[in-house]
N, C-alpha and C positions, 0 to 999 in steps of 0.2 A: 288604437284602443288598448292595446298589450294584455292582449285575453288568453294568452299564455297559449298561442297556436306554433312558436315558433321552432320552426323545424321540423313540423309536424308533415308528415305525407298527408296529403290532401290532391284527392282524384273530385276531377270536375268533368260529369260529362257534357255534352253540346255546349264545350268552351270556347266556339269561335263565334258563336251567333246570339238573337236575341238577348238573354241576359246574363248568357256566359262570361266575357271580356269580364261585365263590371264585378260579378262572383270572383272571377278568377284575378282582376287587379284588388282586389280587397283581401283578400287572403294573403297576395304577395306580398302587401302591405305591414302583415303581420307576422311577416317573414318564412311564412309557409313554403313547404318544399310542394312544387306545384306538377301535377300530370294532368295534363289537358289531352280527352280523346274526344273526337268527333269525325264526321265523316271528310268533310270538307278542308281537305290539309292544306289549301292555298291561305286559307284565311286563318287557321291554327298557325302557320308559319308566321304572319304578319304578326300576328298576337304575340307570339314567344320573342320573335324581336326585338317589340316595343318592352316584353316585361325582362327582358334578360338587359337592355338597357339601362333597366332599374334596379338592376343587380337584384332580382327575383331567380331563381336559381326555380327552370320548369324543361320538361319533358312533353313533346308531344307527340300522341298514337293514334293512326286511324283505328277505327272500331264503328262498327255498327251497331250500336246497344240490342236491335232485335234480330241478333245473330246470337245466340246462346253462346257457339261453338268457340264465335272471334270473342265474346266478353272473357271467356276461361283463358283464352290464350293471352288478353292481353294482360287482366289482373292475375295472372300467374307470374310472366314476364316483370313486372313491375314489384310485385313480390320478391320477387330470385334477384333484383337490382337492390332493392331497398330493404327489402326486410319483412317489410308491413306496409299496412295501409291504414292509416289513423282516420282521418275522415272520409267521406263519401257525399259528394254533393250530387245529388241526380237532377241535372238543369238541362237535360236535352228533352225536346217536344216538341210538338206541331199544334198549329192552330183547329185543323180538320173544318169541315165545314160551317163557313158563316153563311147565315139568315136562311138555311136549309131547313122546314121541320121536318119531324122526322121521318112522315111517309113520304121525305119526300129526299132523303137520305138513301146514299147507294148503300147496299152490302160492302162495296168495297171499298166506301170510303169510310164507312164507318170500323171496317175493319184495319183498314193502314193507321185510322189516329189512334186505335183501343190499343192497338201492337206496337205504336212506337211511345204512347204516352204511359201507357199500364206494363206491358210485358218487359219495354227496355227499362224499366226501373227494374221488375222484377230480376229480369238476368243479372242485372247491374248487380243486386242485395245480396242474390245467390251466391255471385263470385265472392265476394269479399265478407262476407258473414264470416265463415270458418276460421280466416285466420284472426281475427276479431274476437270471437269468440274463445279463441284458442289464447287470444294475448290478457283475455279479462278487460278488454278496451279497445271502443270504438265509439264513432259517431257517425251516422246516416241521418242526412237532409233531402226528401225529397220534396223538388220543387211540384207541387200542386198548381191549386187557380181555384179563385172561390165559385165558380160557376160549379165546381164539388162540394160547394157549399149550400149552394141555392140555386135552384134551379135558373135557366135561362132560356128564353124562346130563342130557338133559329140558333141552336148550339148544342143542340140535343147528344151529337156525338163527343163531342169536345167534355161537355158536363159527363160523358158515363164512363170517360178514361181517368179522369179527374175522380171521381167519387168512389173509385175500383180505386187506384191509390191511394186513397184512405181508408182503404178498407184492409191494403195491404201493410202501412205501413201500422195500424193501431195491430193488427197482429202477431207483424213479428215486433213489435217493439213488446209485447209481450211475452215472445217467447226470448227474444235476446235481453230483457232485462236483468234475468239472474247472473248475465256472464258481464253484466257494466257496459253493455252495450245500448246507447240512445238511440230512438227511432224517433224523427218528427219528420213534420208537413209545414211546409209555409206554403202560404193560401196568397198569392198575389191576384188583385184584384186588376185593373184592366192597368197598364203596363205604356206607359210612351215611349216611343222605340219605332226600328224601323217596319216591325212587325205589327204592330199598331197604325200607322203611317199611313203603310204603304198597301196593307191586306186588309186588318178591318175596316179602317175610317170607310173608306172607298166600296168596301160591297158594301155597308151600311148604309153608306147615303145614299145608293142604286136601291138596294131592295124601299129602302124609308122615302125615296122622292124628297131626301133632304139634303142641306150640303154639309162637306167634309168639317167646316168649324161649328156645323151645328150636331154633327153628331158628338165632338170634342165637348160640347156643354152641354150638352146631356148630361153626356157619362159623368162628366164632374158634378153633375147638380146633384147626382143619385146617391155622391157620399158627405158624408156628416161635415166631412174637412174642407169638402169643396173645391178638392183636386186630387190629378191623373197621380197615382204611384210613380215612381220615375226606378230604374234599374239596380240604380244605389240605396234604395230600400229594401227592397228585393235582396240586395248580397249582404249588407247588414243586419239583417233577420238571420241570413247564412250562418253570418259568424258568429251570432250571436248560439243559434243553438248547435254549431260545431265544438262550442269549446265548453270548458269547463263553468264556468260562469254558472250555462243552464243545466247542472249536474244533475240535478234530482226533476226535472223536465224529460216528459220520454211519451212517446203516443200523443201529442198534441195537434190540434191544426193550431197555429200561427196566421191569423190574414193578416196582409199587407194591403190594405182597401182603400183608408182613408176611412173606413165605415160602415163601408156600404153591404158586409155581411150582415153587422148588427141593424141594420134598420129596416 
């Protein structure tokens, strides 16, 4: 697209799974200097691979995004190599529980998806704001879900870590606006992948008494376009409000749905 990303440090977190690879091969695309962190280094290793075959020029770091302590060491570390951190795509998160309402919702599961979907963006923002701010330029993407848009039955936990990152990012996109630094939300609506697949399709049609291709038409019936989001929507939203393009764009949700927030 030549959205003028190139060369640009771009930190992608949960870059081996769900919709990290296609975030993380779109960027390379665009010739982005790429740091992929996530927990699961077998699969960050396969990644960096295939994108260093493609003469993408990437770094990869384990990190646990709801570890405060490891996010300061790793974006300091990355820092003290590179200089800066130009963008920030926050693409690590969990599903948390499907078709659960919510009395019927653990303490503790609601608490592992609030901590890895809400607090690892937070740690994630904290690290890298400063020198962001300190440079007069930055971009932060946090990847959302429009279920923080609209509510959803049998998602209750999933929708309150989602709608808590919105809450965080319209704020500091507020407060980091004077220093040029972007804050947005892209909103992806339900996603096919093997996350989709392999975890929702399947509790859905257990709790729904329905099957796996009928839960697939549903969900598409429910948007305007009449079909699933696919991953490369999702990273193309990315880069769209990573770069300059969307300059005067800051505190936005962005859905990626097909529709189905607006109807």
């Amino acid at each position: 697209m030549h959205l003028g990303l190139h060369d640009n440090i771009v930190l992608v977190t949960g870059g081996a799974k769900g919709m990290g690879p296609a975030i993380a091969r779109a960027f390379g695309r665009e010739g982005a200097r790429l740091m992929l962190l996530g927990r699961d280094m077998a699969a960050l290793d396969i990644l960096r691979a295939e994108l260093s075959d493609a003469e993408v020029f990437v770094e990869t770091y384990q990190c646990d995004v709801t570890n405060a302590a490891e996010v300061d060491q790793v974006v300091a570390g990355i820092v003290a190599a590179h200089g800066r951190i130009d963008v920030l795509v926050n693409a690590a998160g969990g599903t948390g529980p499907v078709g659960a309402t919510a009395w019927e919702t653990s303490p503790e599961a609601f608490d592992e998806i609030v901590t890895l979907n809400l607090n690892g963006c937070f740690h994630m923002m904290r690290a890298v704001l400063p020198g962001m701010i300190a440079r007069r330029y930055g971009k932060i993407v946090n990847v959302g879900g429009t279920f923080g848009l609209k509510g959803r039955a049998g998602r209750m936990a999933y929708s309150a870590s989602k709608w808590g990152l919105r809450g965080v990012t319209k704020s500091t996109a507020i407060e980091a606006g004077p220093y040029n630094v972007n804050v947005n939300y892209v909103a992806p609506g339900m996603v096919d992948g093997p996350r989709f697949r392999e975890r929702v399709m399947p509790e859905m049609a257990r709790t729904r008494g329905i099957s796996e291709d009928d839960v697939v038409a549903e969900h598409a019936a429910e948007y305007a376009l009449r079909r699933i989001s696919t991953d490369i929507d999702i990273a193309n939203a990315c880069l769209f409000l990573a770069s300059d393009v969307s300059r005067q764009i800051t505190g936005v949700d962005l859905p990626v749905d097909g529709g189905w927030a607006a109807l």
